[in-house]
C-alpha positions as CSV (number, residue, x, y, z in Angstrom):
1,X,79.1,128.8,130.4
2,X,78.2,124.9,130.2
3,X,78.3,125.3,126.4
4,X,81.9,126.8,126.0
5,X,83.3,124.2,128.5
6,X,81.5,121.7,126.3
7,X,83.2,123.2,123.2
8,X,86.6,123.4,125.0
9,X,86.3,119.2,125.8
10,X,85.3,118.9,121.9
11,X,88.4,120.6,120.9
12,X,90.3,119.0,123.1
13,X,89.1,115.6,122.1
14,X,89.9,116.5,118.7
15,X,93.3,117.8,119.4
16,X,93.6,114.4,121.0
17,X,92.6,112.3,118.7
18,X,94.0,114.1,116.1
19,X,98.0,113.2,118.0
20,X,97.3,109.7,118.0
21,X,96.1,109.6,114.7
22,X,99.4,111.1,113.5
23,X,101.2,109.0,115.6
24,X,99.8,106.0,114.4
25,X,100.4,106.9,111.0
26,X,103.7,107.4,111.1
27,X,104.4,104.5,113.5
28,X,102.8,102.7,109.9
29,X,104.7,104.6,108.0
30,X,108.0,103.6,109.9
31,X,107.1,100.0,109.9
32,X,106.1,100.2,105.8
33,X,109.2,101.9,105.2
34,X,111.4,99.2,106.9
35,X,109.2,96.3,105.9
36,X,110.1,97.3,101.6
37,X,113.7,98.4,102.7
38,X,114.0,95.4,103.9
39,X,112.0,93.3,101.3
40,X,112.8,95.0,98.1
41,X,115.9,98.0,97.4
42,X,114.5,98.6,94.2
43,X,111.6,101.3,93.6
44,X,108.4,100.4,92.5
45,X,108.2,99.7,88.9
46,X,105.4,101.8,86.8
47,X,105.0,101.9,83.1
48,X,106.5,99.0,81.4
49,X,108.3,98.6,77.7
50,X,104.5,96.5,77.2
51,X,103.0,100.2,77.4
52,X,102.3,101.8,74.5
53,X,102.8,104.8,76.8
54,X,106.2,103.9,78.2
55,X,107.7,105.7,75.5
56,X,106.4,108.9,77.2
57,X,107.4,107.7,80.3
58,X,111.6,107.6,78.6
59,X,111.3,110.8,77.1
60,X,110.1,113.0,80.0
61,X,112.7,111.7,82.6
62,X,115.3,112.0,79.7
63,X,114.0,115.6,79.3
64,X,114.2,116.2,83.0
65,X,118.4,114.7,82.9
66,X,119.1,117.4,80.4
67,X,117.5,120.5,82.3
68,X,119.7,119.2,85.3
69,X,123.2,121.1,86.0
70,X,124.0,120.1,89.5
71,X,126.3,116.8,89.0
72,X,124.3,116.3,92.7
73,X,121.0,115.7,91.6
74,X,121.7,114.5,88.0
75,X,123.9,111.2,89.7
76,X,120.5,111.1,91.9
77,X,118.6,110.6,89.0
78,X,120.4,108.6,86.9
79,X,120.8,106.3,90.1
80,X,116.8,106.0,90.5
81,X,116.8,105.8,86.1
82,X,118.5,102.4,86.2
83,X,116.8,101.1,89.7
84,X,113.4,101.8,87.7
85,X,114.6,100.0,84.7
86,X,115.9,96.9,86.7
87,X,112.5,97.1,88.9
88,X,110.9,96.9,85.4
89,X,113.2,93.7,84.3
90,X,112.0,92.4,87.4
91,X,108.3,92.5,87.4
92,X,108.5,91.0,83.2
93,X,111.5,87.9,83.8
94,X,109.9,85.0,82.6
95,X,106.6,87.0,81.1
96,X,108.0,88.9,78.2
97,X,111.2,87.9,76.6
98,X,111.5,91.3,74.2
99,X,110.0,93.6,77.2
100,X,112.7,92.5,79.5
101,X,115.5,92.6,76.9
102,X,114.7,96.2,76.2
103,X,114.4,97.4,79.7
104,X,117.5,96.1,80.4
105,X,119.1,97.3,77.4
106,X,117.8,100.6,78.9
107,X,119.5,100.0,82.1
108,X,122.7,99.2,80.4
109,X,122.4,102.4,78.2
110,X,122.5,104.4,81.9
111,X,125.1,102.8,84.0
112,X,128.4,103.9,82.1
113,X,126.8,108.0,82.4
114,X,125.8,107.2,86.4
115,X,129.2,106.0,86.7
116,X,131.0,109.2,85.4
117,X,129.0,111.5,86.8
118,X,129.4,109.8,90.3
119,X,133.4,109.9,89.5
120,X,133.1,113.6,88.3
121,X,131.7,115.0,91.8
122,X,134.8,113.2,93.5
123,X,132.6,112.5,96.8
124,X,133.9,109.2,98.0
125,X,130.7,108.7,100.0
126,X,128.7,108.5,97.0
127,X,130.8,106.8,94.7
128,X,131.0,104.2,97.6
129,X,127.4,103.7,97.5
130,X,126.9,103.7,93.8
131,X,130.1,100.9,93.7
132,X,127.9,98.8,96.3
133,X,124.7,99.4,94.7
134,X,126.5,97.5,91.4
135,X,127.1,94.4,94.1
136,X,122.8,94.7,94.9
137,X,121.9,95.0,91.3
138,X,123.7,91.3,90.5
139,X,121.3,89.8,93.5
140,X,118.8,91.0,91.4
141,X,119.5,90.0,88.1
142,X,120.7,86.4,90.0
143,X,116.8,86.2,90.5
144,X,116.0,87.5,86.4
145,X,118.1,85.1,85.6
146,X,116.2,82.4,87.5
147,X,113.2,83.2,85.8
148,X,114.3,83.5,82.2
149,X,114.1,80.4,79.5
150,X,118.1,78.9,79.7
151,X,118.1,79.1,75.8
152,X,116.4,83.0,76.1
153,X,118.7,84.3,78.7
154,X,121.9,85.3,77.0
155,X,121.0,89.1,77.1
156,X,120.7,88.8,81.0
157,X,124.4,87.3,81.7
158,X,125.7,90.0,79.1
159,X,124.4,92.2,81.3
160,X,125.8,90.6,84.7
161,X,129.0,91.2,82.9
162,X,128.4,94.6,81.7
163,X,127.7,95.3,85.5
164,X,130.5,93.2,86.8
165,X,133.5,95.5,84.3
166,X,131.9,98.6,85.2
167,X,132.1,98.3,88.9
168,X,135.7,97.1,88.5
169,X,136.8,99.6,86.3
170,X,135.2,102.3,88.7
171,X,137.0,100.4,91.5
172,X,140.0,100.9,89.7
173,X,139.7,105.3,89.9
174,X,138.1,105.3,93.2
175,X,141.2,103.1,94.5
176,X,143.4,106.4,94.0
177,X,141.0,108.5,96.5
178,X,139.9,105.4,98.9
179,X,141.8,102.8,98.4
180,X,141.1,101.2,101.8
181,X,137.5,101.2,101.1
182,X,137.8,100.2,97.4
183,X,139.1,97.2,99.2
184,X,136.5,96.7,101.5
185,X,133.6,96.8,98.4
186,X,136.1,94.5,95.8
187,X,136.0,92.0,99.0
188,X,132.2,92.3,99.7
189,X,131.3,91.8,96.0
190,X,133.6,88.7,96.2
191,X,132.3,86.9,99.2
192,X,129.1,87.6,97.9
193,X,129.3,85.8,94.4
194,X,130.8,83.1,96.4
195,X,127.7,82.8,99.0
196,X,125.8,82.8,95.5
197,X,128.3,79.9,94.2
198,X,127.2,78.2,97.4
199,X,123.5,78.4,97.0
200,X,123.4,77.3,93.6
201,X,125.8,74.4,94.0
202,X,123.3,71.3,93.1
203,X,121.8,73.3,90.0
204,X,124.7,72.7,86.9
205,X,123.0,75.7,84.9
206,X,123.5,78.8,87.4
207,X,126.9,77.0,88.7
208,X,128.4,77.5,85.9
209,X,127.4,81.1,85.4
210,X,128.2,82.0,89.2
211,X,131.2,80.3,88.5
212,X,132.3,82.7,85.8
213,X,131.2,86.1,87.7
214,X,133.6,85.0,90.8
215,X,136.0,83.7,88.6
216,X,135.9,87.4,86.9
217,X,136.0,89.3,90.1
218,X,139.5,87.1,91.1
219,X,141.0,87.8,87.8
220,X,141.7,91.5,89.1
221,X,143.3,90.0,92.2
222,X,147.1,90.4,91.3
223,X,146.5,93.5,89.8
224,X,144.7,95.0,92.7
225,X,147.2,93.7,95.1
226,X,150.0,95.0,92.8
227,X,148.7,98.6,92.0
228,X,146.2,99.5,95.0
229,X,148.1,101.0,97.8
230,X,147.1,100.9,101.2
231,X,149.2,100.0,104.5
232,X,146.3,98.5,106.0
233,X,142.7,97.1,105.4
234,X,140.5,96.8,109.0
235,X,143.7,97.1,110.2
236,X,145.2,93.8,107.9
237,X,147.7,94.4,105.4
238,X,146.0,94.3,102.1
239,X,147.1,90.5,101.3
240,X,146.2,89.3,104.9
241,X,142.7,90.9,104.8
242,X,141.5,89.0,101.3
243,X,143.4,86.2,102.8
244,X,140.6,85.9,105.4
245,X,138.3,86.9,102.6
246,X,138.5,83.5,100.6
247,X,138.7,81.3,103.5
248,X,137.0,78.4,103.4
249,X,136.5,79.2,99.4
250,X,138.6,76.1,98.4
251,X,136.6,73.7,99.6
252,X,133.5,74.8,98.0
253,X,135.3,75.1,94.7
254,X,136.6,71.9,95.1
255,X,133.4,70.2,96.5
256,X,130.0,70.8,95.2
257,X,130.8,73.0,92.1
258,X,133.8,71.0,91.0
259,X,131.3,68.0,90.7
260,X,128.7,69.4,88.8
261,X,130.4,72.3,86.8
262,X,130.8,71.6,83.0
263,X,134.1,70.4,82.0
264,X,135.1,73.6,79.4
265,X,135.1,75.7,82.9
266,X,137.7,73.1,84.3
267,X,140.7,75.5,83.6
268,X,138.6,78.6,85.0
269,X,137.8,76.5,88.3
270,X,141.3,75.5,88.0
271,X,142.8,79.4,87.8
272,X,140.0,80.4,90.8
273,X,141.3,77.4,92.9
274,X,145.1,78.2,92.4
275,X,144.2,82.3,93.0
276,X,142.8,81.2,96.7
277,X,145.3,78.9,97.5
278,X,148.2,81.7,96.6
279,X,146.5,84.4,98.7
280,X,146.7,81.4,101.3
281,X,150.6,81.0,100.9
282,X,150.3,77.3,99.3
283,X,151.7,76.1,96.4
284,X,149.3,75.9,93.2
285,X,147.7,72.7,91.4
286,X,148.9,71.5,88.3
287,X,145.3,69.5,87.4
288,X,142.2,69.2,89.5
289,X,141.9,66.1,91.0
290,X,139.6,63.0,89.4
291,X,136.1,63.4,89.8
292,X,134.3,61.5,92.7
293,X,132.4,58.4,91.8
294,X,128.8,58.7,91.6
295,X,126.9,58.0,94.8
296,X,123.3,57.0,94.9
297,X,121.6,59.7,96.9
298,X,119.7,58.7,99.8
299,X,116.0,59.8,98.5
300,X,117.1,57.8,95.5
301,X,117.6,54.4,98.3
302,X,114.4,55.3,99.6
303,X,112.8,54.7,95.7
304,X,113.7,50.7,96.2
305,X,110.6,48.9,96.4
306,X,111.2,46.9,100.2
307,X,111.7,42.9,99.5
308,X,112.6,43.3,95.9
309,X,116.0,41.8,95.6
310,X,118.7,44.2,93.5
311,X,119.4,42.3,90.3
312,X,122.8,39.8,90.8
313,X,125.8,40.9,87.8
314,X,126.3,37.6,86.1
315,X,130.0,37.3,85.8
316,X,131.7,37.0,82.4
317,X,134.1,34.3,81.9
318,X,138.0,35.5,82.7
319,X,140.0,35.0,79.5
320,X,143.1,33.4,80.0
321,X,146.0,35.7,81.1
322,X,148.6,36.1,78.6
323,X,152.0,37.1,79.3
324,X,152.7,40.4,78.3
325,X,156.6,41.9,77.8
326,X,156.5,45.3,80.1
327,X,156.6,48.5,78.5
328,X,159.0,50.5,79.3
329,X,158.2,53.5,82.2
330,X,157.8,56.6,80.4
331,X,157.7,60.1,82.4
332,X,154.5,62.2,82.3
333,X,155.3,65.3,81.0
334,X,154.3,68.3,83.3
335,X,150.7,70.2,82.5
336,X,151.4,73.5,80.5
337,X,150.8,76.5,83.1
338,X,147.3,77.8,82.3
339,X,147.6,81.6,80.5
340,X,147.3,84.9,82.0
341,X,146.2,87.7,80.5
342,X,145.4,91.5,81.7
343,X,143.6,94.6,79.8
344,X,143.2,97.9,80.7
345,X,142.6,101.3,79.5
346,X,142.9,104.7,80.6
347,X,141.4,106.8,80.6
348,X,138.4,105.2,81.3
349,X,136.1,107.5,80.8
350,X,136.2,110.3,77.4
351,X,134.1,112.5,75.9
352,X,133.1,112.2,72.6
353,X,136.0,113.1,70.2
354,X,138.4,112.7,72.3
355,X,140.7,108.7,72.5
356,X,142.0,106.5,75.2
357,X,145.0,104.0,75.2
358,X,144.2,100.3,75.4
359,X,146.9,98.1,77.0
360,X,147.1,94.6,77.0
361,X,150.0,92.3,78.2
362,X,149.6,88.2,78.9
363,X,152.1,85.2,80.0
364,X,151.8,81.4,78.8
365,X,150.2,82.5,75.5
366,X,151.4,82.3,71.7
367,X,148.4,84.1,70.4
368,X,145.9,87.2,70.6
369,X,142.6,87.9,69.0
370,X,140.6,91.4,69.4
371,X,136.9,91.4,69.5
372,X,134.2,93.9,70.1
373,X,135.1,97.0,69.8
374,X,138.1,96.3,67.3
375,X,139.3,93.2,65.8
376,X,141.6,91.0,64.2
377,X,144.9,89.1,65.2
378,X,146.9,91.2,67.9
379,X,150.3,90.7,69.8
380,X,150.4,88.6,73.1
381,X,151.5,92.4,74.7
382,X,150.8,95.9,73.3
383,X,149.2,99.2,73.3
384,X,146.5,101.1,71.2
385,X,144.9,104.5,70.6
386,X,141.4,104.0,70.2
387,X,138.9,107.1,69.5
388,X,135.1,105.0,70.3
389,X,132.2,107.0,69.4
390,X,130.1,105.4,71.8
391,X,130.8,103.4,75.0
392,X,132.4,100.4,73.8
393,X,133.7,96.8,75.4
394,X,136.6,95.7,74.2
395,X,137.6,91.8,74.4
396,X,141.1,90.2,73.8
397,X,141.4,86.4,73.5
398,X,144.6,85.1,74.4
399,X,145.3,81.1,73.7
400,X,148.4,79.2,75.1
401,X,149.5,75.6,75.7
402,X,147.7,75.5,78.7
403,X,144.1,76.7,77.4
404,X,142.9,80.1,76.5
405,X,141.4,83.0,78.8
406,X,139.8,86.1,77.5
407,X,139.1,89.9,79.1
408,X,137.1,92.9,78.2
409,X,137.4,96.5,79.3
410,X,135.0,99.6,78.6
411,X,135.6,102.8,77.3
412,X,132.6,104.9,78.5
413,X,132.1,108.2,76.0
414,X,129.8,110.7,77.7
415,X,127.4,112.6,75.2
416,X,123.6,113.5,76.0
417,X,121.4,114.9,73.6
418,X,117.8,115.9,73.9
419,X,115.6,113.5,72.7
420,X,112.7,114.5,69.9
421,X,109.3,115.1,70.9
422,X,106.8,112.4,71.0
423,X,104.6,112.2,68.2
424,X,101.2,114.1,68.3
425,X,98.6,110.8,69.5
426,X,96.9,109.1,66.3
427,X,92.7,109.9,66.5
């Protein structure tokens, strides 16, 4: 009798101990999962393009996209196909130049297809969250970026730009289903290259390069405000809401990046600048205004060695004024308005075979040249039939009295083809 009662406590202790070892595992588990969500929205990154094995690694999750039929699951794993490859960019920036230009050549490869599949199963929910998940991926390649060699790093802002057109094109379809929401993301994705303007203020290098990625989100702004229709955002009209979107953006624009931004970006600040101010009702510049003098920062003070007097300017002798007839006033002609210049296509997405109609129209210009995906001299406004073979980027140039301002659109072309075998392992 003692000896079942004995076995009884046993089991019960076990029992026990066995709950509050589950417990504590997935109180851990809980805390783990927070502590990466929270640290890191990118999955762990395994084989690298350093691998001689990572060509494996491609070819069975390319294998494993064909087999799939459900759009579901195929957007799910195209979604975690270009997380992995940007993970991968991550962990080699500033290691591996050609490793990190080929993983994100990879990733670049992916996005057009996860973009078309998300817009093929028409569920705003997920289209939402892949459209956001563009506005994540550019705080990660802000950090890439970071990390790379300045005169290395060309392939990584091609690729904040790749990113940047495809979430506005997709904007563009996902306006005709949500276009409330399409607001809320195009206003998110804004603010947040303009907190990223705002970090990188002091450093001339990345303010100039967050200076172009705002600059290309406000481009769109007439257009969305012309063609998205919505009564009300957050319960704004459209106008009003970005209105209290770009407050306060002026005076960074005009503060710490107008001081240290390179002066070919001048008539880009310059559009950005008069783009705020009209959402703000007031009239636009004509010129930015003269650069501040230069002011000796304080740590700079601190470097003067205490009781060492600053050197006296010795004066040079004053010539002798000579009267001078006075020229006659003449009037300073007005600036030339800065260009504008809009391309789009539709549709945006084809299969192979099939063509889509480019259409291009611009203001203040006298001339257009097409790069990319076609070429050669081109009207200031027009149309074309196009028939890509592969996703392609098209670029028009447009150049006027008052400067010159260029945009690019992509044509994505779905085809997927299963990949070759591997070859058999050398011995």
């Amino acid at each position: 009798m003692l000896m079942y009662a004995t076995i009884d406590l046993v089991g019960l202790f076990v029992n026990i101990s066995s709950y509050i070892k589950v417990f504590m595992l997935a109180a851990a588990l809980m805390i783990g999962v927070v502590y990466v969500y929270a640290a890191s929205p990118l999955p762990e990154s395994g084989l690298t393009p350093e691998s001689p094995f990572y060509f494996l690694d491609i070819w069975d999750e390319t294998v494993r996209l064909f087999f799939t039929r459900s759009d579901s699951v195929r957007l799910t794993r195209y979604i975690q196909r270009v997380s992995e490859r940007l993970s991968e960019t991550d962990k080699l920036a500033g290691r591996g130049i050609a490793a990190t230009q080929k993983a994100l050549e990879l990733y670049r490869a992916d996005l057009p297809q996860m973009y078309a599949v998300a817009e093929r199963m028409d569920n705003r929910e997920r289209i939402a969250n892949v459209l956001r998940m563009a506005t994540d991926h550019l705080a990660v390649l802000d950090h890439i970026s970071e990390r790379t060699d300045v005169e290395k790093k060309r392939f990584v802002l091609a690729t904040k730009e790749f990113v940047i057109n495809q979430q506005l094109q997709t904007l563009e379809s996902f306006e005709r289903v949500n276009a409330e929401e399409a607001y809320r993301i195009y206003a998110d994705a804004l603010e947040r290259r303009m907190a990223r303007l705002r970090e990188v203020a002091i450093d001339k290098q990345n303010n100039n390069e967050a200076l172009r990625e705002y600059a290309a989100y406000l481009s769109e702004l007439e257009k969305i405000l012309r063609e998205w229709e919505t009564l009300t955002v957050n319960g704004l009209p459209p106008a009003t809401f970005l209105e209290v979107t770009v407050r306060g953006h002026e005076a960074t624009l005009l503060g710490p990046v107008f001081e240290r931004v390179s002066p070919i970006l001048n008539s880009e600040l310059l559009l950005a600048i008069n783009y705020v101010r009209g959402l703000s009702g007031l009239a636009p510049l004509e010129k930015l205004p003269p650069r501040a003098p230069y002011t000796m920062p304080e740590d700079e003070k601190d470097a003067v060695i205490p009781g060492m007097p600053l050197p006296t300017p010795i004066p040079s002798p004053q010539p002798i004024p000579i009267p001078q007839p006075i020229p006659e006033q003449t009037p300073t002609p007005a600036p030339s308005p800065a260009p504008t210049v809009l391309l789009s296509r539709s549709p945006s997405t084809i299969s192979q075979g099939n063509s889509s109609t480019l259409s291009w129209s611009s203001t203040n210009t006298t001339s257009c040249t097409a790069s990319g995906g076609w070429s050669g001299p081109k009207a200031t406004s027009g149309s074309l039939v196009v028939t890509p073979s592969l996703t392609t980027v098209y670029t028009i140039s447009c150049t006027g009295a008052g400067g010159n301002l260029s945009r690019s659109t992509t044509i994505t072309v779905t085809t997927l083809s299963l990949p070759p075998p591997p070859p058999p392992p050398a011995f």
